[in-house]
Each structure stands twice: as C-alpha cells, then as structure tokens.
C-alpha positions in Angstrom: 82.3 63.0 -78.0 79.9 65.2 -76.5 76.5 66.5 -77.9 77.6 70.2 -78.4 80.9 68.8 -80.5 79.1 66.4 -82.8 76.4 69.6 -83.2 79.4 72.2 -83.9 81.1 69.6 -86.1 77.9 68.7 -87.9 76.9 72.9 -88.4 81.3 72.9 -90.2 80.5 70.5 -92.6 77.1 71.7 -93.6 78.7 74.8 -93.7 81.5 74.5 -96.5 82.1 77.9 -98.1 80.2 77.6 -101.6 79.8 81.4 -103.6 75.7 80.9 -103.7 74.0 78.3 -102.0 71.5 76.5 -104.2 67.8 76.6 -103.4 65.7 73.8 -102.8 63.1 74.2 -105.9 64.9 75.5 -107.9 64.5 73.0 -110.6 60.3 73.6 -110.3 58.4 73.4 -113.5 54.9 75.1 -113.5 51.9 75.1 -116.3 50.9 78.1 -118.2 48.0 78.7 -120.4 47.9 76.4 -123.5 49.7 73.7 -121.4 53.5 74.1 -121.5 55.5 73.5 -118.6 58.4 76.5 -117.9 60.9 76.6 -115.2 59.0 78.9 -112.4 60.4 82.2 -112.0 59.6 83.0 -108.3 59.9 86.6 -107.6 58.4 86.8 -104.3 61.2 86.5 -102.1 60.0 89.6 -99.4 56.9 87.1 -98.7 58.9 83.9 -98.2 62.2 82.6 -99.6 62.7 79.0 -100.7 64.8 76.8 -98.3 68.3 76.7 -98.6 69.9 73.3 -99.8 72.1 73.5 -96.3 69.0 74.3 -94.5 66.9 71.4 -96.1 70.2 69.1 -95.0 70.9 70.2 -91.5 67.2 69.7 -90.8 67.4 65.8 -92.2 70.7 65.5 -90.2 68.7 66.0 -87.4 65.8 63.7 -87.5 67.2 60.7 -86.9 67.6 61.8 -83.5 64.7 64.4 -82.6 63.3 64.0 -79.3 62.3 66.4 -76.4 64.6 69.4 -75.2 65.9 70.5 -71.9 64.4 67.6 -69.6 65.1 64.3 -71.0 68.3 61.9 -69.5 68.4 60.0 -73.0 71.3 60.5 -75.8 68.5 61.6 -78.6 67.0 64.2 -76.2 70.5 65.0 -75.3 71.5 65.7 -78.6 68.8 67.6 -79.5 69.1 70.3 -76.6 72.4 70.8 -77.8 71.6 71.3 -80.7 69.1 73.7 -80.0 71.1 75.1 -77.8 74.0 75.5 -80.3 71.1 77.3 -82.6 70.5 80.0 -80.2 74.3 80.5 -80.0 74.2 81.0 -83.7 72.2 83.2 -84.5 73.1 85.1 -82.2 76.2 85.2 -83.2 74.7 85.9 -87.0 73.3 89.0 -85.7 75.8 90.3 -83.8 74.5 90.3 -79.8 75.9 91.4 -76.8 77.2 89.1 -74.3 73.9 89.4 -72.4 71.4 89.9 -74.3 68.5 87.2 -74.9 67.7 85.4 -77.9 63.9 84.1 -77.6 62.8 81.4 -80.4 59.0 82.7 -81.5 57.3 81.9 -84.8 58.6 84.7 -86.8 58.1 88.6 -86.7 55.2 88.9 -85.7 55.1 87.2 -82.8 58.4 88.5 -81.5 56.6 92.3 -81.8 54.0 91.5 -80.0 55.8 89.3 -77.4 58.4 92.5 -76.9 54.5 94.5 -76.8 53.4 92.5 -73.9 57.4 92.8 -71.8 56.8 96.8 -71.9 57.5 98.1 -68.5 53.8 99.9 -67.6 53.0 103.0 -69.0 55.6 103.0 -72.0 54.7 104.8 -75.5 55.8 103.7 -78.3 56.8 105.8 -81.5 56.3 104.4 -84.6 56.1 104.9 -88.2 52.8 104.5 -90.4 55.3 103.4 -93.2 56.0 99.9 -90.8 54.5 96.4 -91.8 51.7 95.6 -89.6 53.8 93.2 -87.6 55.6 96.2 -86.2 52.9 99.1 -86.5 49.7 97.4 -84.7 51.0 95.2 -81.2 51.3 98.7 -79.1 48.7 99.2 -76.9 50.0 102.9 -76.2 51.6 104.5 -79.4 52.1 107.3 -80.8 52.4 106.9 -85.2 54.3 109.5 -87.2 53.5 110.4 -90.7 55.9 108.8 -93.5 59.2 111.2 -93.8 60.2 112.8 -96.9 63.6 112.1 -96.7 66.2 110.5 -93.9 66.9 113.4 -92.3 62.9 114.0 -91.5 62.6 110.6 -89.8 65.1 111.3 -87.5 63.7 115.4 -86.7 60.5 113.2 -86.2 61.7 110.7 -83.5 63.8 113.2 -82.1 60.6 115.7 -81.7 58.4 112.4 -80.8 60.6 111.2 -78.3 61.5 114.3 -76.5 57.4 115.4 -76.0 57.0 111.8 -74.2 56.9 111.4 -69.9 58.1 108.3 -69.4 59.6 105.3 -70.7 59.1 104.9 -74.4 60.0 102.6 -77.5 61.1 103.6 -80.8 60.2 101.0 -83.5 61.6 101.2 -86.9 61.8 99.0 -89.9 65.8 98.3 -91.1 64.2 97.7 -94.9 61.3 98.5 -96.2 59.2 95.7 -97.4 57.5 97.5 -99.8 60.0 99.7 -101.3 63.4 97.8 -99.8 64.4 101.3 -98.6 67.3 100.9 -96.1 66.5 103.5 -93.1 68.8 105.1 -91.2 68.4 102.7 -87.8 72.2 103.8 -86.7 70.7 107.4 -86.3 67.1 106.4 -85.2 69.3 104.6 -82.0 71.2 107.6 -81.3 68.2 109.5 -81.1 66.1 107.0 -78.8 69.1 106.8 -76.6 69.2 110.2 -76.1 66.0 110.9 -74.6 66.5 107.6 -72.5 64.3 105.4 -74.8 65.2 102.0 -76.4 65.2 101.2 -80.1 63.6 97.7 -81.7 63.8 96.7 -85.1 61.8 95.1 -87.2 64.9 93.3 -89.5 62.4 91.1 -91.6 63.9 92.0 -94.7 67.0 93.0 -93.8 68.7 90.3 -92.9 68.5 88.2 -95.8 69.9 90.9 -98.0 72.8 92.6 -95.7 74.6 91.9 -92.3 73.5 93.0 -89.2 75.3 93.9 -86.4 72.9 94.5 -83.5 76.1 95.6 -80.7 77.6 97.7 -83.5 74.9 99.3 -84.1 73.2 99.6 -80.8 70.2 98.9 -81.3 68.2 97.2 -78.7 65.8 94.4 -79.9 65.9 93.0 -83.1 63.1 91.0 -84.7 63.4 88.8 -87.8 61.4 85.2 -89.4 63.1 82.4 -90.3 60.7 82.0 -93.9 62.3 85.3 -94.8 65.8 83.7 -94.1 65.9 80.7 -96.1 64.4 78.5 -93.7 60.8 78.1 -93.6 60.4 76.0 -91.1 57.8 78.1 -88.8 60.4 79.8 -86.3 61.8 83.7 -85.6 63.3 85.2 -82.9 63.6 88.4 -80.4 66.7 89.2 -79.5 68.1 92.0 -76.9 68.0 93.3 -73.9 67.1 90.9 -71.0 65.7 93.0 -68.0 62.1 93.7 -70.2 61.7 90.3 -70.9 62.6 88.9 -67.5 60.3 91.0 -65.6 57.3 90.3 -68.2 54.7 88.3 -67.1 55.7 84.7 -69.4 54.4 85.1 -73.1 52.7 81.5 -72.6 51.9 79.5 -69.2 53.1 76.2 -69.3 56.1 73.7 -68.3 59.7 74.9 -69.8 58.8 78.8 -68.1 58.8 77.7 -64.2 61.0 76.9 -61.6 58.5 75.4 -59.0 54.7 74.9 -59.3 52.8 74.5 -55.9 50.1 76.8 -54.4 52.0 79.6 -56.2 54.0 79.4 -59.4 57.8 80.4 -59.3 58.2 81.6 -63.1 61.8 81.3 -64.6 64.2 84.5 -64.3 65.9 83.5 -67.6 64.2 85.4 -70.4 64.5 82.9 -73.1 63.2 79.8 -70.7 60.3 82.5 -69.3 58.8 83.3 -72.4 59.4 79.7 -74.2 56.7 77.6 -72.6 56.7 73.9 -73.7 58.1 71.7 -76.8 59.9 74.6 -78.9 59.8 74.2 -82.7 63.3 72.6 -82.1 63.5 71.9 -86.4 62.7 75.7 -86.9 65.3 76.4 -84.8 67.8 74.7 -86.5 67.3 75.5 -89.8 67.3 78.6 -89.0 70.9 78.3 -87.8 71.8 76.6 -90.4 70.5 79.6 -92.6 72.5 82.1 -91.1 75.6 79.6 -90.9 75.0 79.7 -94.9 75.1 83.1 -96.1 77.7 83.6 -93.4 79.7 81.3 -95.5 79.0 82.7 -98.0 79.8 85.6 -97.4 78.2 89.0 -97.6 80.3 90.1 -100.7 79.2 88.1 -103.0 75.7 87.9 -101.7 75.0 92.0 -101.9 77.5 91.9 -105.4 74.8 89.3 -107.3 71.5 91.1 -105.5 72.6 94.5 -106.7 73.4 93.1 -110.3 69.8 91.7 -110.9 68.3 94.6 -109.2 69.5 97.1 -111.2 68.8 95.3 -114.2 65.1 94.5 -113.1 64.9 98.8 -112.4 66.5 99.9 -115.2 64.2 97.2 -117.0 60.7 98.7 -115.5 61.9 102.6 -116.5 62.0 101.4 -119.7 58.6 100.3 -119.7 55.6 103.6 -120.5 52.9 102.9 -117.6 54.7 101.0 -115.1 56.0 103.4 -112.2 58.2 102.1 -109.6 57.5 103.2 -106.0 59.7 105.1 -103.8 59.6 107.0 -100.4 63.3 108.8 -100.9 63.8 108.6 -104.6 65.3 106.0 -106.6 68.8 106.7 -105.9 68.4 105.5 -101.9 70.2 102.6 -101.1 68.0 99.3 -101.0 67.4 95.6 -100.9 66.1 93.7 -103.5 62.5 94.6 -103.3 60.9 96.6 -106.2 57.1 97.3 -105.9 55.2 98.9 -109.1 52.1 99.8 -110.7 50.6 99.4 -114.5 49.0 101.8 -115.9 45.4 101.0 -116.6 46.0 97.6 -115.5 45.1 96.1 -111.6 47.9 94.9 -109.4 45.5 91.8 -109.2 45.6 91.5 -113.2 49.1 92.2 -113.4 50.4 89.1 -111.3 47.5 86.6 -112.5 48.7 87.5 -115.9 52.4 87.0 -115.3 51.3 83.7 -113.2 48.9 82.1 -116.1 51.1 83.2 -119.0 54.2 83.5 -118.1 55.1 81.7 -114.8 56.6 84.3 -113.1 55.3 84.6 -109.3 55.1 87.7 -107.7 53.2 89.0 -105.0 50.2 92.1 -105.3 48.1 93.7 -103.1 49.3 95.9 -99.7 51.7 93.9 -98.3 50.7 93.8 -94.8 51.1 98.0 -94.8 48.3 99.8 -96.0 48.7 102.9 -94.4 52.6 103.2 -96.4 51.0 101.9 -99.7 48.0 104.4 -99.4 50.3 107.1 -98.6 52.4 105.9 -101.5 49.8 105.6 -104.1 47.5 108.1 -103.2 46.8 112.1 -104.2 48.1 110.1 -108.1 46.2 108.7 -110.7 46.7 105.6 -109.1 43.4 106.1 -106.7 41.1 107.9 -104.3 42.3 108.9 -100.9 40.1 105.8 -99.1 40.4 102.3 -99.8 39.0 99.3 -98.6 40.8 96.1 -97.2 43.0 93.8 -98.8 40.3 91.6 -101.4 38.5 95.1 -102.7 41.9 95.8 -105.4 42.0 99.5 -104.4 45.4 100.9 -103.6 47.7 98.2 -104.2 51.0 97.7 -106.3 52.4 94.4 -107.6 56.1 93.9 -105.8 59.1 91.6 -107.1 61.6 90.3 -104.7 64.9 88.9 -105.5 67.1 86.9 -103.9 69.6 83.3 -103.5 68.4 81.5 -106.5 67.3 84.5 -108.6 68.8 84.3 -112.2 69.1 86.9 -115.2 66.7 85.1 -116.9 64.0 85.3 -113.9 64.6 89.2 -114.3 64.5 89.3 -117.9 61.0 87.3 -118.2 59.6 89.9 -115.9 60.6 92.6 -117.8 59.6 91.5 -121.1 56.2 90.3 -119.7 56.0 93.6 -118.3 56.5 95.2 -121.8 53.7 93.1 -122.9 51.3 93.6 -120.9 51.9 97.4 -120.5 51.3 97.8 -124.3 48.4 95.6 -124.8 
C-alpha cells in the first residue's frame, strides 16, 4: 500500500458522517466567584474555535510517524509528505479551487495577506474597505481605503468608482463576513466588478468558512485567505489560495531550503508557488488538522451546520432586543444575512466590565474590545452615546463592544446563560 492510500484511507475513516462533530473541551469546568465550578460557556468562537474531536484524532494518527517532508528516502518521512501533500489536496478541494491555482500553507490570515502584499506585480493599488480586520486593511503598501457602505449596493458603486479612477494593475480586497458584525457581503458582485476593470479580487474568508461553504471557482474570486484556529483546528496553520502567476514571479516569502532549485554563486528559486514561498520544515501537524477540519464539516454537511447556527443565533438576537440598554451592532440592519457573530454594547456599562462580569460570575467567555478593526468599530459606535469621535488603542476601553460568537459545540443553554446574565447586568 502506498503512502497517499493509507493517507486517503486514514482521512475516510476519520471522516464518518456524524450530524455535529463534538468539540474537544467541551466537557470544561471553570470557577466563578464564591467557588463553584460550571460547565464553561465559550462564546468566543470569531477569535478561535475549539478543536474538533476528528481534528484532535487525525493529528494523533499522525505522530507516530512524523518526520521531515519532501526530501527524506525513509517510510515515516514518506508518509508524512503524503500526507501533507494529501492536506493541500483537501482543502483545496474544501474551498472549491481551480485546477491551477496554488494553495500555499502560512500561519493563518494574516500572514497569507501580507504574503499575497509582498507577490503584487509593481505598482498595483489596492482598494480596500476601512470596515476590513486589520489582517486585510494594513499589509498594502499602495492602497486606496473606502468609507464603510450604507448598504450592498453602495459597496459595490464604491469599487466600481474606485476601481475605474485607478492606472494600472490593482487589487480589490474584501471581507466574505464581517468579524464584527457577521454581515455576509456581496463578494459575487465585488468580483464582477474587479474583473471588469481588469483587476483581481482577494478575500479575507476568516469567518466565513467555518459558518458556510465556499466555492472559490464558482464564485470567481481570485485569492482566498482563511486560519486554521478559526476552522476547528488550532494547530498554528492558514493558507492562500489562487492564482499562481503572482505568486511565482514574487521574490520567495522566506529564503531558505524547500524554495530553490540550485544554490551556487546565484540562487535558482523554485517556479512552483507553493514550494517558492514555503521555505523549510512546514508546520506539517497544522496542515493536517486543518484537513481534517474541513473533511469534518464536509461530512457533516452544510445543512445541518447553517440549520443549528441559525437556530441559536436567532435566539441569542431576539434574546439581546429584549434586553433595555444593550444594542446590537449592525452595518445593513438586522435583517442582512449573517454568521454567527453578534457584537453589542451595555448601556452605562464598559465592554471591559461586561465580559469580566459574565467571566467571574457566570462563566461565560466572550471576547470585548475592537476586534482587530478599529476603524469599523469607531465608525460603528461613533456620532452615538456610545463615545467621542477619537479613541485611543486597544487597552484605553474607548470605543469598543463586547461580541459573542457561536459555533460546533454551542448549546441552547450557552445562549440562554448569556442572555439572562445580560438581563442582569443591564438592570443592575
């Protein structure tokens, strides 16, 4: 039996279609003030989701064996190429690539942004959103940032406008889901547009894809970005994945052995993307839990994953608009499609004092503060009661919210604590 066949057959039985996986942690117990232990109620998904039971197993499958990838003669470093091999053939799969494009193993968003930064051909602008996390609103060296749209329709105008007042080769960046609001934007259109003046489209699908499927052919879109920790695996690795001809061209993301062909007095760099810009040991693990994420909730299927999301989060918003003093936040109004991200404010109460409250008291974890993208909170919170039209950074308090994230592993009950915790504190 080859490497690749005991990988695929290993990846089948991991992957046995079960309605929810179960979460690794799930079980956690956590102290609260006056001593009691309670089952934790982690509602902090958008941040970083809890490992997948397959995940956790498909990673101990493959201990036993690790070893070094793509140079060593011996079965263990054998079988692990394969296997990370059969990872990159995976996910791409997961996310619906073209035949060609490349699928480069980074350490999560972030770094694939600023990797497809540095593979710009010279003297491309790109267009961007000031409602974008940070990983995908600060790598550009040459940008050009548009003021958060009122409504769908207005983003595209925007781009449209944007794009069409640029000379030269230019990059639309766009977030598939917000991961402040979990406002689903209209990428399909966004890609039309960019096409249409000659530009390419990348996409910052962070929070995306653990909610919905993605489709990067169907939808043409031309680079995609996502983390493994927001995918069930935390286990350190992301990728980039799209068009080749960028990322060949690029000067390699890190010098070092795995990115050359020949060393001598000059250096003969790798014309396959994904070898170019993966210089030395790879985080093989990350790899393939991240795999075996994505061979999970396509097991799954997406069905029952978006049925159960939209049942606890239109419990957890119709609990908060229950609640006087608690405003949810919203770019497009709170009938717009969305993940299961909800971010809020209290009433006379700081985001900071709402989630230590709800940690100490009740223990429920949630995350507070600007979630890696001040510029869409200020615009969010500000010309309001909520606060000034300057703030400071991230440790002053001043225009944040407190978000709640749900996700695999997230129960009625989780929601329900929230809310009632929420009521309490409100009122008091």
């Amino acid at each position: 039996m080859s490497a690749l066949t005991f990988v695929q057959q290993a990846v089948t039985r991991i992957s046995e279609p079960v309605r929810l996986p179960a979460v690794v942690g799930a079980d956690l117990e956590v102290p609260v003030r006056g001593g009691r232990l309670v089952q934790y109620a982690n509602l902090d998904y958008a941040a970083s989701a809890p490992c997948l039971e397959p995940v956790n197993a498909a990673v101990a499958a493959a201990l036993p064996a690790y070893s070094s990838v793509h140079r060593g003669a011996g079965y263990a470093s054998q079988l692990t190429t394969a296997r990370y091999e059969q990872a990159r053939h995976t996910v791409r799969a997961f996310v619906g690539a073209r035949p060609g494009d490349a699928l480069v193993f980074v350490r999560n968003t972030t770094d694939a942004m600023n990797l497809l930064a540095r593979s710009l051909p010279e003297g491309t602008t790109a267009v961007v959103f000031e409602t974008e996390h940070h990983a995908s609103l600060l790598p550009w060296q040459n940008a050009v940032r548009l003021a958060p749209p009122a409504f769908p329709g207005e983003a595209i105008r925007a781009a449209d406008e944007a794009l069409a007042a640029i000379d030269g080769p230019a990059l639309l960046v766009v977030t598939a889901a917000s991961n402040v609001t979990g406002e689903l934007w209209p990428i399909a259109g966004l890609a039309h547009i960019a096409h249409r003046h000659g530009a390419r489209i990348a996409v910052d699908a962070a929070q995306l894809v653990p909610h919905r499927e993605l489709n990067l052919a169907a939808l043409d879109l031309d680079y995609v970005a996502f983390s493994g920790h927001k995918l069930y695996a935390p286990f350190g690795a992301g990728v980039l994945v799209g068009r080749p001809d960028w990322l060949a061209c690029a000067d390699p993301y890190l010098r070092g052995g795995g990115a050359v062909q020949a060393v001598g007095e000059t250096t003969e760099w790798s014309d396959d993307p994904q070898a170019r810009h993966e210089a030395g040991t790879p985080n093989v693990l990350g790899a393939i839990a991240l795999a075996a994420a994505c061979d999970a909730l396509t097991a799954t299927g997406w069905t029952a994953l978006v049925r159960d999301e939209e049942r606890l989060l239109a419990r957890l918003r119709a609990g908060l608009a229950a609640i006087p003093g608690v405003r949810e936040l919203s770019l497009w109004g709170q009938d717009h499609p969305r993940v299961g991200i909800v971010s809020f404010t209290v009433a006379g109460r700081t985001a900071r004092e709402v989630a230590e409250a709800l940690s100490a008291d009740w223990g429920i974890g949630v995350r507070d503060g600007k979630f890696c993208a001040h510029p869409f909170v200020r615009h969010l919170l500000g010309g309001g009661e909520d606060g000034a039209q300057e703030d400071g950074g991230c440790a002053d308090g001043t225009f944040s919210a407190v978000r709640a994230s749900v996700g695999i592993g997230t129960t009625t009950e989780h929601v329900d604590r929230l809310v009632e915790a929420l009521r309490e504190i409100a009122t008091t």
